[in-house]
C-alpha positions in Angstrom: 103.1 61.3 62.1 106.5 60.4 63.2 107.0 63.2 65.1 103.3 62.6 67.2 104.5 58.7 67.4 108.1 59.4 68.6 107.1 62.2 71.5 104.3 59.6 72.7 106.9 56.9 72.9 109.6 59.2 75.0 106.4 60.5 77.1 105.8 56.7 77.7 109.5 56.0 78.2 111.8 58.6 77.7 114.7 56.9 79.5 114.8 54.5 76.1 113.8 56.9 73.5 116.1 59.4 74.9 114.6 62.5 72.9 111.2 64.2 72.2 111.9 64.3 68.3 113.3 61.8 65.7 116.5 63.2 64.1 116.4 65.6 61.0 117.7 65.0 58.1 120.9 66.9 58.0 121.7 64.8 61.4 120.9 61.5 58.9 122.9 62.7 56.2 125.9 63.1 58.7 125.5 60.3 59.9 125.4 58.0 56.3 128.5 60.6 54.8 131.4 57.7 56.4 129.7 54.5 54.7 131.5 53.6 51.5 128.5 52.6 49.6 130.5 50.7 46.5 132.4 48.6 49.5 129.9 47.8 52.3 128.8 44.4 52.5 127.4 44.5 56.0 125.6 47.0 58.1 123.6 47.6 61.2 121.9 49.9 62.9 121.0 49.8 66.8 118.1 52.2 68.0 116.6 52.5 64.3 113.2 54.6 66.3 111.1 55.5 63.3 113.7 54.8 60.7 115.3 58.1 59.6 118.6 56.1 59.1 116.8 53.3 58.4 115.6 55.3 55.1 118.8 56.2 54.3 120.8 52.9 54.6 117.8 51.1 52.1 117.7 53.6 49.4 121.6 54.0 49.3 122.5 50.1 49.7 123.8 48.1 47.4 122.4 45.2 45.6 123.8 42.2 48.0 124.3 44.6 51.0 122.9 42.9 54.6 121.3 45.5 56.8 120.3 44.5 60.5 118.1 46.8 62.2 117.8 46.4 65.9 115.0 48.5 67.6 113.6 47.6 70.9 110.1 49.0 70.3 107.8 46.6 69.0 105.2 48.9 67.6 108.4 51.2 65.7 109.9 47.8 64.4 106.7 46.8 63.1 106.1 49.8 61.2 110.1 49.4 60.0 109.4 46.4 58.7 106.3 47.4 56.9 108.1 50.3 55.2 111.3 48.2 54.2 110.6 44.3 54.1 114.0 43.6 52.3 116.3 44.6 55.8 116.4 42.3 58.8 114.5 43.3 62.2 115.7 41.8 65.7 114.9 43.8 68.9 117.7 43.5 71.6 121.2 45.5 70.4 123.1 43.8 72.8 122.8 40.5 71.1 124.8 41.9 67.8 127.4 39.8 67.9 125.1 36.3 68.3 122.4 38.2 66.0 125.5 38.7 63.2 126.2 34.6 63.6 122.3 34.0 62.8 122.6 35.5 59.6 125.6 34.2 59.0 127.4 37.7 58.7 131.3 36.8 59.3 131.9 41.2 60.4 130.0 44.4 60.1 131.6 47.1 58.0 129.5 49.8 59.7 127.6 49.8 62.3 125.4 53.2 63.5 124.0 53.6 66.7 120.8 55.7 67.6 120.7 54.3 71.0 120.7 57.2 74.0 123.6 55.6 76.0 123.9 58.6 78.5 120.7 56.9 79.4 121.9 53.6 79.8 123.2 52.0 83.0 127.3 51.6 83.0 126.8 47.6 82.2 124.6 47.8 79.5 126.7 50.6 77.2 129.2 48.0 78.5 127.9 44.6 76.6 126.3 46.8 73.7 129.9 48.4 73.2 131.4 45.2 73.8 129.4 43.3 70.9 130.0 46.4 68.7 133.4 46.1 69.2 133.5 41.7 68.4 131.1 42.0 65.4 132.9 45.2 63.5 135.5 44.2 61.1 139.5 45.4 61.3 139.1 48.7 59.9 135.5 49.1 60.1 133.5 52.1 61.6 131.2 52.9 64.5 128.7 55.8 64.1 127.0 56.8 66.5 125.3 60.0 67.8 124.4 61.9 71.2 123.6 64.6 72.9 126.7 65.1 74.6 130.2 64.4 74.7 129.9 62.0 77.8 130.8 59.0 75.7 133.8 60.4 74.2 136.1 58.8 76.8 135.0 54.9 76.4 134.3 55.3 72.9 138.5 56.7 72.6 139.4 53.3 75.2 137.8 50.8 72.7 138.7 52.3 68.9 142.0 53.4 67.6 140.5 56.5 66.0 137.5 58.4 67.4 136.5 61.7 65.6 133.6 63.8 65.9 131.0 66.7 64.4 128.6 68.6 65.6 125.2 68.7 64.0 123.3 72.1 65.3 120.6 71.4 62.8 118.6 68.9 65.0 116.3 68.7 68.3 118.7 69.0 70.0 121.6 69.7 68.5 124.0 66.7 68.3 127.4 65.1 68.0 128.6 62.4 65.4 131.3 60.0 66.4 133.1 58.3 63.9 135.1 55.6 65.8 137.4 53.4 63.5 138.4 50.0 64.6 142.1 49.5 64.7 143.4 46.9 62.0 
């Protein structure tokens, strides 16, 4: 069902979805392997789609862990919210930082990105990047994935420490960034 739901949605828009599949699990699992689970306090995800990360963050939080989900898509954030009541659910990724404020989160410890930025106009990976970069905490880590290594560059301007893996178990096969915020 996710599958059927996730190719109409890029048919419909692929420009936003960015791929004709939602991620597998071994691209979840590398994505989750950075989070500290006995520390985090504060997470979000941007471009949660049908929730494969989204799975992941609720069944290994913590008791008194916030997670914010940001998906643009009603219809997916819907359903999100169906499957996990207990996390938050906003829709526009590039209001993090005044999203983080309404729930009165002082800094994220992790944030992980779904979103298909190689799809995005310059100024929008610009204010999303920028608000991931004012709401992380000293120290704190960025996750995202793509397709390509085209965001390699700006995501090495912005943290002090950007490493990657490549997950060929996916459609397509992907790249993890870990990007740490300097202290």
């Amino acid at each position: 069902m996710d599958k059927l739901l996730f190719l109409y949605k890029f048919l419909r828009s692929p420009k936003s979805v960015g791929s004709v599949t939602p991620s597998s699990r071994f691209l979840a699992r590398a994505m989750i392997k950075p989070i500290d689970w006995t520390a985090a306090k504060n997470i979000a995800e941007l471009g949660a789609g049908t929730g494969i990360f989204t799975r992941y963050l609720h069944q290994m939080k913590r008791h008194g862990c916030n997670v914010i989900v940001f998906e643009r898509d009603d219809k997916m954030r819907e359903r999100l919210k169906s499957l996990y009541p207990d996390l938050s659910y906003h829709d526009n990724a590039a209001e993090i930082h005044s999203v983080m404020k309404q729930h009165h989160i002082e800094k994220f410890d992790y944030i992980l990105s779904g979103l298909p930025f190689t799809n995005f106009p310059q100024d929008l990976r610009d204010r999303i990047m920028e608000g991931v970069e004012e709401s992380l905490k000293p120290g704190g880590m960025f996750i995202a994935f793509q397709y390509s290594l085209q965001m390699q560059k700006q995501l090495a301007e912005r943290f002090e420490q950007v490493d990657f893996d490549f997950v060929p178990l996916n459609i397509p096969p992907a790249f993890v960034y870990r990007c740490r915020k300097g202290e």
